[in-house]
C-alpha positions in Angstrom: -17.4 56.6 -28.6 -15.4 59.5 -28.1 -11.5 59.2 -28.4 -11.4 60.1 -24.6 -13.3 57.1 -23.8 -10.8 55.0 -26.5 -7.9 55.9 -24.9 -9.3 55.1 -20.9 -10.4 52.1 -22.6 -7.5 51.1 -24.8 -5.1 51.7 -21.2 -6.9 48.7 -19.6 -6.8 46.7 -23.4 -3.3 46.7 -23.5 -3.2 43.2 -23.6 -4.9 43.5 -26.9 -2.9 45.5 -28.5 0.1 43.4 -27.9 -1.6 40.4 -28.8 -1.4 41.9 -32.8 2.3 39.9 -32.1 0.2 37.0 -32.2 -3.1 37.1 -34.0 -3.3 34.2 -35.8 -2.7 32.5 -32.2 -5.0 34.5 -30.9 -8.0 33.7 -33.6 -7.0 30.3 -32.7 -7.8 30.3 -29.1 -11.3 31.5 -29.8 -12.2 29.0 -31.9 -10.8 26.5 -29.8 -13.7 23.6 -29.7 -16.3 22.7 -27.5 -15.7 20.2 -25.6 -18.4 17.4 -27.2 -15.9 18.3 -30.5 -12.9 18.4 -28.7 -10.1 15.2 -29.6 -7.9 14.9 -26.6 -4.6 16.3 -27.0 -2.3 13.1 -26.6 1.1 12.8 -24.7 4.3 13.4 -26.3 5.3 11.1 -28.5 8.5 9.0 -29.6 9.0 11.3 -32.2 8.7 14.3 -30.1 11.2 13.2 -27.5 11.5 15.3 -23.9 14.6 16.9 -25.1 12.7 18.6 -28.4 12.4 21.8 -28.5 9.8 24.0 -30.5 12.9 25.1 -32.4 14.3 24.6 -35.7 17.4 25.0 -37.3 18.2 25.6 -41.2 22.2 24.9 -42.0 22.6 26.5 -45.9 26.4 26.6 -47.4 26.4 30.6 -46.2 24.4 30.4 -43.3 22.1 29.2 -40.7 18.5 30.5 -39.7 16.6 29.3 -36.7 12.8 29.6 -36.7 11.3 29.3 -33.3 7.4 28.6 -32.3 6.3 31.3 -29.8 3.4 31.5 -27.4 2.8 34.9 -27.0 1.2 34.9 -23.8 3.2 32.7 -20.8 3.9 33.3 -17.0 7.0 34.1 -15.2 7.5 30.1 -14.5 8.7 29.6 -18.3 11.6 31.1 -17.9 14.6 30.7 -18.0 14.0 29.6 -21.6 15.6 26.3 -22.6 19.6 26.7 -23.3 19.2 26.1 -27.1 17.1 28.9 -27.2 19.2 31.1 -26.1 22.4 30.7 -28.0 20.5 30.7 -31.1 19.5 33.8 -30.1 23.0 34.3 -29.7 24.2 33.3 -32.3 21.8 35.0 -34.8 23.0 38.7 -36.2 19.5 39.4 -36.7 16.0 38.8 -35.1 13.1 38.6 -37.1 9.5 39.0 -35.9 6.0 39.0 -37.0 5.5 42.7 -36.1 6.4 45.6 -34.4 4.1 46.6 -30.6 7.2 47.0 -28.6 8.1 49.9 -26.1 7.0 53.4 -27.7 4.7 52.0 -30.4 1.6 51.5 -28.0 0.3 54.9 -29.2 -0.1 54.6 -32.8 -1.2 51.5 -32.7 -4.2 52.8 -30.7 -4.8 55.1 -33.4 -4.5 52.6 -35.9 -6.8 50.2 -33.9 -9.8 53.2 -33.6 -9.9 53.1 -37.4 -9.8 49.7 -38.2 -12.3 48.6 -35.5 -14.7 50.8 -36.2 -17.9 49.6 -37.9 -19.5 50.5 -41.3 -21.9 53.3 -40.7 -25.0 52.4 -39.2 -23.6 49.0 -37.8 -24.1 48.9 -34.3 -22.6 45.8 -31.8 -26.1 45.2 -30.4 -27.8 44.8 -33.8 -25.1 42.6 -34.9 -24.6 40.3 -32.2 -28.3 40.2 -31.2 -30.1 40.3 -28.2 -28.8 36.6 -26.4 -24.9 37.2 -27.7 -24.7 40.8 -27.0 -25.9 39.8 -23.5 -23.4 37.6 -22.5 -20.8 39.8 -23.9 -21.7 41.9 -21.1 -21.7 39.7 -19.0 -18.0 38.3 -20.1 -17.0 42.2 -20.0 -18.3 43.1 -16.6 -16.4 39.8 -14.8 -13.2 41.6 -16.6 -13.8 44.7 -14.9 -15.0 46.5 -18.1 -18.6 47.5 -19.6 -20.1 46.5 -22.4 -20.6 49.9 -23.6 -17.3 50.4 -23.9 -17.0 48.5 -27.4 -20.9 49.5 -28.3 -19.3 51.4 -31.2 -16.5 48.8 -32.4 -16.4 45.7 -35.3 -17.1 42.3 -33.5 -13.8 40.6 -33.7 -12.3 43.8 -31.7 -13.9 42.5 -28.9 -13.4 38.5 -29.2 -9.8 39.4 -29.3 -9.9 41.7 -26.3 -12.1 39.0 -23.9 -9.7 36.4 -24.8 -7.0 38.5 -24.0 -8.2 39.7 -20.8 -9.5 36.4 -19.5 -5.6 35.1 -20.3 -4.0 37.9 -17.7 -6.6 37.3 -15.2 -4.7 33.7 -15.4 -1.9 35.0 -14.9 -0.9 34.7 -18.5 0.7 37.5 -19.8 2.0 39.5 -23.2 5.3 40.5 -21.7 6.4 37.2 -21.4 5.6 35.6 -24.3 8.3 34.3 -26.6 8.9 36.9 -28.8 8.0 40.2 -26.2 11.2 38.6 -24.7 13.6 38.1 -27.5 12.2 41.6 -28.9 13.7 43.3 -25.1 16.8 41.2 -25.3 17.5 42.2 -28.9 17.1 45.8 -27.7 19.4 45.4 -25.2 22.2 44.2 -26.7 21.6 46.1 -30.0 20.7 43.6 -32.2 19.2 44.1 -35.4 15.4 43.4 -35.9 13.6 42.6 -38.6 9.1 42.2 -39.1 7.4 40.8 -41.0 4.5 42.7 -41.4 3.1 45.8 -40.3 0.5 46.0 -37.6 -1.7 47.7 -40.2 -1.4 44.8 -42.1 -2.3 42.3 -39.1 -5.3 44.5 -38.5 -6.5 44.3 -41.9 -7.0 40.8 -41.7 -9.9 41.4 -39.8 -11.6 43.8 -42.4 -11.2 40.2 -44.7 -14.3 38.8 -42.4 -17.7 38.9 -43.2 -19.9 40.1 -40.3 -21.1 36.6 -40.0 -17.9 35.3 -39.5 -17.4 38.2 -36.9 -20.4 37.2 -35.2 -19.6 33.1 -35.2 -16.4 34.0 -33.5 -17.6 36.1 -30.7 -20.1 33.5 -29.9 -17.8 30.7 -29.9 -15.4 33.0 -27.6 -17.9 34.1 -25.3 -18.9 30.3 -25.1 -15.4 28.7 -24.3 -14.2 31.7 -22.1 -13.9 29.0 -19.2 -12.4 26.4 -21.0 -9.5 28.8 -22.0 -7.2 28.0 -19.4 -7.1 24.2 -20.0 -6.2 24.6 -23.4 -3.9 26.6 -23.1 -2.0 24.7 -20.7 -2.4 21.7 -23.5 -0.6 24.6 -25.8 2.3 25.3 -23.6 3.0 21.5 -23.0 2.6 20.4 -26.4 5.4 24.0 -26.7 7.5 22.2 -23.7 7.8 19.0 -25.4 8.5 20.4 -28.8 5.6 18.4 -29.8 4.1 19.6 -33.1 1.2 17.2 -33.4 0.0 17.7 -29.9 0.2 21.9 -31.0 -1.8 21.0 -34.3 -4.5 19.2 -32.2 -4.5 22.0 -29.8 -4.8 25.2 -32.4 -6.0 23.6 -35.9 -9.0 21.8 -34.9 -10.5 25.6 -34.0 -10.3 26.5 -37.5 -11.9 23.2 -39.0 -15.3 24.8 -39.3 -13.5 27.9 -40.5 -11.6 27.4 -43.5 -11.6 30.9 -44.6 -10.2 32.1 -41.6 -7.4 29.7 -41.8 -6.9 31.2 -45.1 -6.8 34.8 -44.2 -5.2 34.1 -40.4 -2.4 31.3 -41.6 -2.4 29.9 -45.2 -1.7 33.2 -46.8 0.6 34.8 -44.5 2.9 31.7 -44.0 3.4 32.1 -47.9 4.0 35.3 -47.8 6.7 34.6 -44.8 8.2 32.3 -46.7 8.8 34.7 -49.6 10.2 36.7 -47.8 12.2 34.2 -45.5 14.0 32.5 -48.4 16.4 35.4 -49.7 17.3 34.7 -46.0 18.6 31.5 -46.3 21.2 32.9 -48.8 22.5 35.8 -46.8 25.5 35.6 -44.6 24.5 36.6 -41.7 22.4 33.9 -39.3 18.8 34.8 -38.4 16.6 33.4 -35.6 12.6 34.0 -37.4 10.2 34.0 -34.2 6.4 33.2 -34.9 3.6 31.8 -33.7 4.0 28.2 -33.2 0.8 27.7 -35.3 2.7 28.9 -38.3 4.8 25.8 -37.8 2.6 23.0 -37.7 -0.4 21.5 -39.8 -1.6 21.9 -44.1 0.9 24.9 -45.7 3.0 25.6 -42.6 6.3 27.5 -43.1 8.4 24.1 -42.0 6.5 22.8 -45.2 6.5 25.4 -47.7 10.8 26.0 -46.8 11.2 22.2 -47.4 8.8 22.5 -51.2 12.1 24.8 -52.1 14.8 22.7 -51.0 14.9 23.7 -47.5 14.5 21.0 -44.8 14.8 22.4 -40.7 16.3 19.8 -38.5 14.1 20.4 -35.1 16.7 21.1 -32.4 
C-alpha cells in the first residue's frame, strides 16, 4: 500500500489510532464471548452500592493519589461526569495517563502505526486469514464504509482493532469522550501537568508479542461478535455507572480466559510495570489522579492489588 493510500485510509481510522489510549480495553472487547460462553453480567451488588464510583482514592502521610477506571469510548449522555470525579481532578497537581494521542500527535502516530502494522515479508492478509475469514472481513469492512483492500498489506490485529473501533462510532460511541480524552482536554486547558505512562510505541509493540495464530484467533472472534458489541458494552458502562468491579471483571476478563498470553502481554505485565512506576508517587507531595482502563482495576494482578501487596490499600470513593 502506498503511503498515499495509508494516510486517506488512516483519516477515516482515526478512531483507531485513539483507541492506543485504551488497548488493553480494546483487546478486550474482541474477545468478548459468544454468547453460548457468555455468564450473565449480574446487577450491582451490596458491595457496589449506587453511590460507588469507579474511583479510588490513596491517603499516604504526604499525599493523596486517585486512580480512576476509564472507558475510552462513551457518548455525549455520560456527561457531566459524577461530582467526585471532578474535584479529584481538581484537586490533583498532576494527571497521569496511559499514553499520549491527544491534539497534534495524530501524525506521528500514523507513522509509527505504518511500521508496526506492517507484516513480515511475504505475509499477506489473505493467506493468513484464509479464504472464509478474510471474507467476512470484507464484508465487516464494506458495512463500515471501507474496503478490504485497504488493510491487504497490514498484520491481522491492525485490523481487529480498527473494525471494533469503527463498529463502536457507528454506535454512537466515541474516542473523544471517553474518560481520559476528557480529562487529557481539561488538563490542557487549565495547564495542568500531565504525566504517561508509556509511549504509544510501546502500546503498539504489544502487538508484535502475538504469534500470527493468536492474530488470526482474534480477528475471527471479532469479526464473529461484531453484532453483539453494543450489548456489552452497555453491560461495561453500567457495571462503570455503578462502580461495580465484579460486574466489569465479568464483562472484560471472561474474553481473555481462552487467552492467557494475551492477558499477560495486554494486562498482567503492564499493570506491574504501572505500579512501579506509580509507587514513588505515593511518596511525592503533590496529589495525582492516574487514569486507566478500568480493566487495569479489576480481576488476578490488577493495580488495586499489586498497590495493596506494598502497603497501599485505595478506599473506592
Amino acid at each position: 500500500m502506498s503511503k498515499m493510500i495509508f494516510a486517506r485510509t488512516l483519516k477515516s481510522l482515526k478512531s483507531s489510532l485513539q483507541a492506543a489510549l485504551g488497548i488493553s480495553v480494546a483487546v478486550g472487547w474482541t474477545l468478548l464471548p459468544l454468547p453460548s460462553a457468555a455468564a450473565p453480567v449480574p446487577a450491582a451488588t451490596a458491595a457496589n452500592a449506587a453511590d460507588d464510583h469507579f474511583l479510588w482514592q490513596i491517603d499516604t502521610p504526604t499525599n493523596t493519589v486517585y486512580l480512576l477506571g476509564s472507558i475510552h469510548f462513551l457518548t455525549p449522555d455520560s456527561y457531566p461526569l459524577p461530582e467526585v470525579m471532578r474535584a479529584a481532578f481538581d484537586e490533583a497537581e498532576i494527571l497521569v495517563l496511559e499514553t499520549d494521542v491527544g491534539p497534534g500527535t495524530e501524525a506521528a502516530t500514523a507513522m509509527l502505526l505504518l511500521d508496526k502494522a506492517l507484516p513480515e515479508p511475504g505475509e499477506s492478509l489473505s493467506e493468513v486469514l484464509g479464504p472464509a475469514t478474510y471474507g467476512l472481513a470484507g464484508q465487516s469492512a464494506a458495512e463500515l464504509g471501507l474496503t478490504i483492500e485497504a488493510f491487504a498489506q497490514f498484520e491481522p490485529w491492525f485490523l481487529a482493532i480498527t473494525l471494533t473501533s469503527l463498529q463502536l462510532v457507528s454506535l454512537g460511541f466515541l474516542p473523544e469522550y471517553g474518560i481520559d480524552q476528557h480529562f487529557h482536554n481539561q488538563a490542557i486547558a487549565v495547564d495542568k501537568p500531565v504525566l504517561f505512562l508509556e509511549t504509544v510505541e510501546q502500546q503498539f509493540d504489544l502487538f508484535e508479542q502475538l504469534s500470527i495464530a493468536e492474530q488470526r484467533q482474534l480477528t475471527a472472534q471479532t469479526l464473529a461478535e461484531m453484532d453483539l458489541l453494543e450489548g456489552s458494552l452497555n453491560d461495561i458502562v453500567n457495571a462503570w455507572d455503578a462502580g461495580d468491579s465484579d460486574a466489569m471483571a465479568d464483562s472484560l476478563l471472561a474474553g481473555f480466559a481462552d487467552y492467557p498470553n494475551m492477558q499477560q502481554i495486554f494486562l498482567s505485565d503492564r499493570n506491574r510495570d504501572w505500579t512501579t512506576q506509580i509507587l514513588p508517587w505515593l511518596q511525592a507531595d503533590d496529589d495525582y489522579l492516574i487514569v486507566v482502563g478500568a480493566l487495569h482495576l479489576v480481576g488476578p494482578d490488577n493495580v488495586l492489588e499489586l498497590l495493596a501487596a506494598e502497603g497501599y490499600e485505595a478506599e473506592q470513593l
